[in-house]
C-alpha positions as CSV (number, residue, x, y, z in Angstrom):
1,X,-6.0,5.1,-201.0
2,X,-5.2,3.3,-204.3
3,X,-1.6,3.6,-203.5
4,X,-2.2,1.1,-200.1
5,X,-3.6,-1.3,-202.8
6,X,0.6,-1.7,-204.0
7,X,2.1,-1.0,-200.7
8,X,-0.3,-3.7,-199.5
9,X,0.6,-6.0,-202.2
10,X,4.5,-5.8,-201.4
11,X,4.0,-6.2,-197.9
12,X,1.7,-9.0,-197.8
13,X,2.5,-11.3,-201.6
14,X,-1.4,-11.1,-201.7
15,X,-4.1,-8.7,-202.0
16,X,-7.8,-9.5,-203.0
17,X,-10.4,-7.0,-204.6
18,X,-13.9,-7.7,-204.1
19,X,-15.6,-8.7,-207.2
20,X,-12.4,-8.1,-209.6
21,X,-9.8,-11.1,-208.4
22,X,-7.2,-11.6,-206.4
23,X,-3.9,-11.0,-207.2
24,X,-0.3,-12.7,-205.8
25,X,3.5,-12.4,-205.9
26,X,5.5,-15.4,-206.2
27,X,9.7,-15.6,-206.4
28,X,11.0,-17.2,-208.8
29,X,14.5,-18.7,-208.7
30,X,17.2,-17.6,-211.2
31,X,17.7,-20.6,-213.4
32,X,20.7,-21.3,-215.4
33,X,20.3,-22.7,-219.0
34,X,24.2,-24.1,-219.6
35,X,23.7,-25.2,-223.0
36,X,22.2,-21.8,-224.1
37,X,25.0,-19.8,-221.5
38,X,22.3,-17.9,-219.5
39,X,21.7,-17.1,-216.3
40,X,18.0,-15.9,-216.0
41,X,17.8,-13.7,-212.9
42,X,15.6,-14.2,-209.7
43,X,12.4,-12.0,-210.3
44,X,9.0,-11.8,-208.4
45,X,5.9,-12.3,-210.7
46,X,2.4,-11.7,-210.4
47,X,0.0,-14.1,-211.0
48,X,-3.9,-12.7,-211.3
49,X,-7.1,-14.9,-210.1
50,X,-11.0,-14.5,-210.5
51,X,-11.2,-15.7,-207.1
52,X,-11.4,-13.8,-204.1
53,X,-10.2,-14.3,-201.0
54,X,-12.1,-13.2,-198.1
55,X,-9.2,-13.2,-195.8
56,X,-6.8,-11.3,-197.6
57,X,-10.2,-8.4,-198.2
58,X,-11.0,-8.4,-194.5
59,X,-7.2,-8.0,-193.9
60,X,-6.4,-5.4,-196.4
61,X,-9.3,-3.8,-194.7
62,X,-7.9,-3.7,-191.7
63,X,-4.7,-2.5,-192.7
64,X,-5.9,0.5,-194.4
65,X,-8.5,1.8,-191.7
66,X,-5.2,1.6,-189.5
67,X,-2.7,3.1,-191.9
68,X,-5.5,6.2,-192.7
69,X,-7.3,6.0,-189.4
70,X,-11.0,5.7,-190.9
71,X,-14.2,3.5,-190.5
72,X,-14.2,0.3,-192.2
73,X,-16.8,1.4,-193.7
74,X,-14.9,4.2,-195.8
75,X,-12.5,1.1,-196.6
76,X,-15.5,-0.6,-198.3
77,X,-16.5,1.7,-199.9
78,X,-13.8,2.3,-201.5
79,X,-13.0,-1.5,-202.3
80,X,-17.0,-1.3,-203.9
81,X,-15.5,1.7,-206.1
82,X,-13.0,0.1,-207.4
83,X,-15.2,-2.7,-208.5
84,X,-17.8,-0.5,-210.1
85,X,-15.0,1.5,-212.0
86,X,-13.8,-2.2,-213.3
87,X,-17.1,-3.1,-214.3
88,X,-17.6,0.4,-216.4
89,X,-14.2,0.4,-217.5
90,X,-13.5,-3.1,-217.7
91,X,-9.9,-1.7,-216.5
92,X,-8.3,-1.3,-213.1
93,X,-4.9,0.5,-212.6
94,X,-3.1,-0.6,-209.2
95,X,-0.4,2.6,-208.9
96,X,3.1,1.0,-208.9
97,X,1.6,-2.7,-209.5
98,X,-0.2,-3.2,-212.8
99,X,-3.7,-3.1,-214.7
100,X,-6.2,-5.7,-214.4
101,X,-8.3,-5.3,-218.2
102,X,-11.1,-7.2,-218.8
103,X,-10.3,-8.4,-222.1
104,X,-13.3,-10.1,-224.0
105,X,-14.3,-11.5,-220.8
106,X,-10.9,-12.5,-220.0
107,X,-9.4,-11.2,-217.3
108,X,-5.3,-10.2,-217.7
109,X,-3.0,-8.7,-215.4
110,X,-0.3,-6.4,-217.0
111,X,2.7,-5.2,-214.6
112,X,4.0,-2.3,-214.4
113,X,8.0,-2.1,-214.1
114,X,8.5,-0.9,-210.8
115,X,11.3,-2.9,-210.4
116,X,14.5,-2.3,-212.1
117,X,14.9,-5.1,-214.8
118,X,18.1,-7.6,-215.1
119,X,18.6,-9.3,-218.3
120,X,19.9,-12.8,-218.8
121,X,23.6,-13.1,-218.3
122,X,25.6,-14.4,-221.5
């Protein structure tokens, strides 16, 4: 079920884990720097919140009872899991998107390269 989590994430730009954060993709441009002769490629980022957003949880829930065909309640269950395996671990691995660590009580999102990487043109 952890690999809905990405699949999720890529369909929807959002995704929000109970009692962990919430965590977006934004597009950035590409962005030319004429003095320095770059262009800086058009990427996606993640950006990682505290917050959680109830609408995004109720909708991934949906989504994955649909997807696997179970009770919400399986969902929920899971979504609880992977909240009480951040709080013992104070680490979170989402396959194919990143790890959320609990660093010192800051929380930090690392991505993963799932996507092939371009570097600035000279």
């Amino acid at each position: 079920m952890k690999a809905l989590l990405h699949y999720f994430l890529v369909q929807n730009k959002k995704i929000s884990i109970p009692n962990v954060g919430s965590i977006s993709v934004v597009y950035q441009n590409a962005e030319d720097d004429f003095g320095a002769k770059t262009i800086v490629p058009p990427a996606n980022n993640f950006i990682f919140k505290k917050e959680n957003d109830k609408v995004t949880e109720n909708a991934f829930v949906q989504f994955a009872t649909q997807k696997l065909q179970v009770a919400e309640n399986i969902v929920e269950k899971f979504l609880d899991n992977l909240a009480e395996e951040f709080k013992t671990t104070n680490r979170l691995d989402i396959d194919g998107g990143g790890v959320v660590s609990n660093e010192n009580g800051d929380f930090i999102f690392h991505t993963h390269s799932f996507l092939k990487y371009y570097s600035p043109i000279d």
